[in-house]
C-alpha positions as CSV (number, residue, x, y, z in Angstrom):
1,X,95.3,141.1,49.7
2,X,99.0,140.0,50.1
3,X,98.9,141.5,53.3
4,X,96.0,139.1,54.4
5,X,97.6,135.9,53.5
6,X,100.7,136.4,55.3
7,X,98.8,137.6,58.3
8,X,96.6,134.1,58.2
9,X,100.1,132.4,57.8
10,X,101.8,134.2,60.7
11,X,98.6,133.3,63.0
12,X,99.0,129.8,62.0
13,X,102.4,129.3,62.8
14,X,102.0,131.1,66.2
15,X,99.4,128.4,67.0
16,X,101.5,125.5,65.7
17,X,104.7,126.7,67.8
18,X,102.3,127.5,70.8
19,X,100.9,123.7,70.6
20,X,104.7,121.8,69.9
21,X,105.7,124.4,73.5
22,X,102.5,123.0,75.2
23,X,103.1,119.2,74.1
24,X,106.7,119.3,74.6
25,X,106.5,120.6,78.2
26,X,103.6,118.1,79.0
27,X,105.6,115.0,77.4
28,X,108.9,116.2,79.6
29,X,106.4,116.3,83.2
30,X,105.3,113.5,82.3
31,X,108.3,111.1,81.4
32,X,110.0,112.4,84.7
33,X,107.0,111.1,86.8
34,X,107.3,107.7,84.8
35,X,111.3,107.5,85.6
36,X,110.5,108.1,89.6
37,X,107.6,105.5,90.1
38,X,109.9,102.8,87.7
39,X,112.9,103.6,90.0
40,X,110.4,102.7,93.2
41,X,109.1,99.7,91.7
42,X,112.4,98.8,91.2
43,X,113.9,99.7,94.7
44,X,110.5,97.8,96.0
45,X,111.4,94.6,94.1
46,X,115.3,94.6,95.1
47,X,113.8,95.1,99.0
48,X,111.2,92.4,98.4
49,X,114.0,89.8,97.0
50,X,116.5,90.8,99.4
51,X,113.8,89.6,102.5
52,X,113.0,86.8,100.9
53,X,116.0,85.1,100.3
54,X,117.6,85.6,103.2
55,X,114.6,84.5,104.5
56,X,114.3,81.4,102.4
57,X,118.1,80.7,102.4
58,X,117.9,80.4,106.4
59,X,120.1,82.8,107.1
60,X,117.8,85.3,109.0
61,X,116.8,82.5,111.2
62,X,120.9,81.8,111.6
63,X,121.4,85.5,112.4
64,X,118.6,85.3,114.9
65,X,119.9,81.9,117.0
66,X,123.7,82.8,116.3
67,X,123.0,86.3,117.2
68,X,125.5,87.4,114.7
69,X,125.1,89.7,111.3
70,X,127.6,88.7,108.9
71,X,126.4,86.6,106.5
72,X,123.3,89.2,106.3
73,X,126.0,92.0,105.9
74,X,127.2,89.6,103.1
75,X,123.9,89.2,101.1
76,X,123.2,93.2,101.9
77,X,127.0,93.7,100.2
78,X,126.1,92.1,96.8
79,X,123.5,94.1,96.1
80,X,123.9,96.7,93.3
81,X,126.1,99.4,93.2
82,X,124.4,102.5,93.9
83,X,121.7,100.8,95.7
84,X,122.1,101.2,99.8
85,X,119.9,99.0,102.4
86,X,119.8,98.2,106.0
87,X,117.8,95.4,107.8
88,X,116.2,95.5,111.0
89,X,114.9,91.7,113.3
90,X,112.4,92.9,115.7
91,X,111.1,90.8,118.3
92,X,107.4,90.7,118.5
93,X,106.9,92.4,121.6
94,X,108.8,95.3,120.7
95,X,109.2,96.9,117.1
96,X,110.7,99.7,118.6
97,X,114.1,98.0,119.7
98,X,115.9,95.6,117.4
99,X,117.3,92.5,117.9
100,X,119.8,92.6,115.0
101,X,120.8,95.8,112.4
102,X,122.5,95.3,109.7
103,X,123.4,98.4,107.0
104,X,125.4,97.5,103.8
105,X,129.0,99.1,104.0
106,X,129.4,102.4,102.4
107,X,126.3,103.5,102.8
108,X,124.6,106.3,105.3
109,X,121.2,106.5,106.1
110,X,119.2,108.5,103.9
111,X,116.3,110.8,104.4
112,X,115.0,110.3,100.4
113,X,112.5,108.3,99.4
114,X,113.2,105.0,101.3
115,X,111.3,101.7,100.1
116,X,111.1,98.9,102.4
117,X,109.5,95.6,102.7
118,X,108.9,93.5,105.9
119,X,108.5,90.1,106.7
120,X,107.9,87.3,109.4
121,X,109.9,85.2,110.9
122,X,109.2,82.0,112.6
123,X,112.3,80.7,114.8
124,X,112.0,77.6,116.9
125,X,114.2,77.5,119.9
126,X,114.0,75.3,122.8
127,X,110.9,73.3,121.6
128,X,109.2,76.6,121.0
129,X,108.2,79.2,118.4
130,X,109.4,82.5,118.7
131,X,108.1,85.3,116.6
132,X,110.1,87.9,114.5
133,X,110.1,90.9,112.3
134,X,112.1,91.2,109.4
135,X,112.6,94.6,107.7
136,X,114.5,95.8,104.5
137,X,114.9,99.0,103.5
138,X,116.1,100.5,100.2
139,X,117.5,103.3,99.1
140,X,119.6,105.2,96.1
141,X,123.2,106.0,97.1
142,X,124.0,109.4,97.3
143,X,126.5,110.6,94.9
């Protein structure tokens, strides 16, 4: 009779350590697919903001009539450390040659997970419109 119980005991404490394994290697996968799609949301919004001011603070259309990049080189500059991003100004007939690149000092292009975000750009020149592209990437800094 002894012999039973502490068989029945064993079992059960094989089963509860076989169930804390199981939930604390599901709750580890899990938490590390969480960190990744917050740190892309959070590379998406830092792309998104960085467009949109410059685009809204004038300077992209400066750039693009001035043909110079520094004051986007400045805005790209104070982003935050550890974060790297480049800009592209595409003229509308050709996305496959820009106008203007800009990359933030320090910082290599990466072949990680790059998040970018694009807008248009609306320039008027000589009593016309001219059409642009505007494109930020984002990326984590290599270490």
């Amino acid at each position: 009779m002894k012999n039973k119980g502490f068989v029945i005991t064993l079992d059960a404490l094989m089963a509860v350590g076989i169930a804390l394994i199981l939930f604390s290697s599901v709750s580890f996968y899990l938490s590390k697919a969480q960190s990744q799609e917050t740190e892309n949301l959070w590379l998406k919004q830092i792309a998104g903001d960085t467009i949109s001011v410059l685009d809204k603070g004038g300077k992209l259309e400066q750039a693009i009539l001035q043909n110079n990049s520094v004051e986007l080189r400045q805005v790209l500059n104070k982003l935050p450390y550890g974060v790297c991003a480049d800009l592209f100004i595409y003229p509308d007939t050709n996305i496959n040659n820009p106008i203007l690149f800009v990359v933030k000092d320090n910082c290599e292009t990466s072949t990680k997970e790059i998040v970018s975000s694009k807008r248009s750009i609306l320039v008027e020149s000589s009593n016309q419109l001219d059409f642009y592209i505007g494109e930020v990437n984002v990326w984590r800094k290599e270490t």
